[in-house]
C-alpha positions, -999 to +999 in steps of 0.1 A: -697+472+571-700+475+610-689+455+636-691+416+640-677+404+673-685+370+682-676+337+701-660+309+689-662+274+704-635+248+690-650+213+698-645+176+685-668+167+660-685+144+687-695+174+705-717+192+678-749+179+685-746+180+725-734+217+720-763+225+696-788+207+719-773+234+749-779+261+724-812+251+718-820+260+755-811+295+752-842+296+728-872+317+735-899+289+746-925+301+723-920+294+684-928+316+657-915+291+627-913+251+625-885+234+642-851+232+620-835+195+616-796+198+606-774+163+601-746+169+611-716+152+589-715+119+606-751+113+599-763+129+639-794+145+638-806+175+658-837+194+658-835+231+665-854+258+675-836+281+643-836+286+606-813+282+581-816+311+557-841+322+574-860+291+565-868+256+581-862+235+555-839+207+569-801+207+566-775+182+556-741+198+570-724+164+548-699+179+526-704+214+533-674+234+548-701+258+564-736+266+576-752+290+588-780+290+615-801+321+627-806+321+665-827+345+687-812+337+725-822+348+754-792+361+777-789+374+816-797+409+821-764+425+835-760+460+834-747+461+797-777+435+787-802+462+806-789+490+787-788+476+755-825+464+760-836+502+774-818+515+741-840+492+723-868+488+741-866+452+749-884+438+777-862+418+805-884+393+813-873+371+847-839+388+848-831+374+809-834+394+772-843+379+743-814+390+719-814+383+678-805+377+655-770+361+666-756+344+638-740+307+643-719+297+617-709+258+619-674+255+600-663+220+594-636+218+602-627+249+616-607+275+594-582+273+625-575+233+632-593+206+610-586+186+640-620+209+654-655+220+647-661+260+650-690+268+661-689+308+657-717+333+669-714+364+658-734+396+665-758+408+639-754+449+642-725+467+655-743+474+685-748+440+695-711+435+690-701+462+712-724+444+740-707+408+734-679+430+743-691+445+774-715+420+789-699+402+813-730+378+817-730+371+775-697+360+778-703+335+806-729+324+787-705+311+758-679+299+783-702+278+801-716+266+763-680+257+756-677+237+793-709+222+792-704+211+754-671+194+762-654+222+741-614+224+736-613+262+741-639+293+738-629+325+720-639+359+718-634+370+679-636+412+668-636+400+633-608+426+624-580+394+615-567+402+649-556+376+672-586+360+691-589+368+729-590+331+742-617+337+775-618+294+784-598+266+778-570+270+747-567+287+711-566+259+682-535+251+669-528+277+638-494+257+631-507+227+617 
């Protein structure tokens, strides 16, 4: 198995649907599938531009400990984004790159501190990991997800069991 770097946002369960409806903005504005509606454990709904399973049948998160959404987003073109889309000939359209599949798994509560929601993108291929890694604009992206979302703390993950590189706010609290 390859690589799977990725972001994770810690937020109170409150949070979920406002920071899904910011990642729904990251979307590509054209849709290729019908829209995705996920309830969220205190009965919230939100409809998504996503899949589940790489369907659209609706999702009930109630008494589930995870789910899985797949996202395409499109991210600012810095030079790591430009390079990655010249590798694979991706178009930069208005300075952005449409990037997917990015994998957001919803963990509830967090593996880290059931006091929190984990919302955890991870990178689909190696290569996509190593540009989470290098793109300073991608991780902007996630940081100002985690602000605007009202999130406790956004971290950058390598997947390897290695501590997480906390990039805004704080790390959850492993002692509990």
């Amino acid at each position: 198995m390859g690589l799977t770097y990725g972001y994770d946002i810690y937020l109170r369960s409150e949070n979920v649907a406002r920071a899904l409806t910011e990642v729904a903005k990251l979307a590509p504005p054209e849709r290729r599938v019908p829209p995705l509606t996920v309830t969220l454990p205190g009965g919230e709904r939100v409809v998504l531009p996503f899949t589940s399973g790489f369907k659209s049948d609706p999702v009930d998160c109630a008494g589930k400990d995870r789910i899985t959404l797949d996202t395409s987003l499109i991210l600012p073109a810095d030079e790591a984004v430009r390079a990655y889309a010249e590798e694979g000939d991706l178009p930069v359209e208005d300075g952005r790159v449409r990037i997917g599949y990015v994998y957001l798994d919803m963990f509830f509560p967090s593996l880290a501190d059931p006091r929190y929601v984990c919302l955890d993108f991870w990178a689909a291929t190696s290569r996509m990991s190593r540009l989470f890694e290098a793109s300073g604009a991608i991780r902007k992206v996630f940081t100002d997800l985690a602000k605007t979302a009202g999130a406790v703390g956004c971290l950058f993950d390598t997947g390897d069991g290695a501590p997480e590189r906390v990039l805004w706010g704080t790390a959850p609290d492993r002692t509990l």
